[in-house]
Structure formats: C-alpha cells, structure tokens
C-alpha positions, 0 to 999 in steps of 0.5 A: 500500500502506498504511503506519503512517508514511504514516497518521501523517503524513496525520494530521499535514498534516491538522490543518495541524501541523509535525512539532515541533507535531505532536509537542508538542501530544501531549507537552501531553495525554499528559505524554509526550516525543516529539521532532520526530525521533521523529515523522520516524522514524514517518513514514519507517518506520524505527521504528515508535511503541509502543502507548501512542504510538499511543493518544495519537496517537488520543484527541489527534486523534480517530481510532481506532487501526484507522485509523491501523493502516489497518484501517478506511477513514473515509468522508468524511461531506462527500462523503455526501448524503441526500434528506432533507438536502434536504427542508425543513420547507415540503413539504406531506403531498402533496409528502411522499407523492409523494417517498415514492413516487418513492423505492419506484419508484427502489427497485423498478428495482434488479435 
C-alpha cells in the first residue's frame, strides 16, 4: 500500500541524501526550516508535511506532487526501448522499407 512517508523517503535514498541533507538542501531553495526530525516524522507517518512542504519537496527534486501523493506511477524511461533507438543513420531506403514492413506484419498478428 502506498504511503506519503514511504514516497518521501524513496525520494530521499534516491538522490543518495541523509535525512539532515535531505532536509537542508530544501531549507537552501525554499528559505524554509525543516529539521532532520521533521523529515523522520514524514517518513514514519506520524505527521504528515503541509502543502507548501510538499511543493518544495517537488520543484527541489523534480517530481510532481501526484507522485509523491502516489497518484501517478513514473515509468522508468531506462527500462523503455524503441526500434528506432536502434536504427542508425547507415540503413539504406531498402533496409528502411523492409523494417517498415516487418513492423505492419508484427502489427497485423495482434488479435
């Protein structure tokens, strides 16, 4: 089950950061004052940050407040591969044609 404290703190070991940095490098954008205690309070759910908390913690590591409410999953864009990813500038307008091809006949077998 997804939790507000569990997001902020996979942010947090994400970015490699302890709670203390966590919190400073926040405190450093925003001119706020958050503490390391504030931050262990988060991640235990025992309080639960306020809204312009939130929005710091978003613009500070570039996520969305959807995902840190966990409305929205982010796809690994690592994990995403594509054909043309792999096509190089040296395919001929033939080896172009016959990927194209093969493409329409992987389509065609859905069903």
């Amino acid at each position: 089950m997804h939790s507000l404290g569990t997001e902020i703190k996979k942010i947090r070991v994400q970015n490699k950061l302890s709670q203390e940095e966590f919190a400073m490098r926040i405190n450093k954008l925003h001119s706020l004052s958050i503490t390391k205690g504030m931050v262990s309070k988060w991640e235990s759910g025992s309080i639960e940050p306020k809204t312009r908390m939130l929005k710091a913690i978003a613009e500070t590591f570039n996520v969305s407040i959807d995902e840190i409410l966990g409305l929205i999953i982010p796809v690994k864009q690592d994990k995403i591969e594509t054909i043309a990813a792999h096509i190089d500038n040296d395919l001929t307008e033939l080896e172009l044609k016959e990927i194209k091809k093969y493409i329409q006949f992987i389509k065609s077998q859905r069903k």
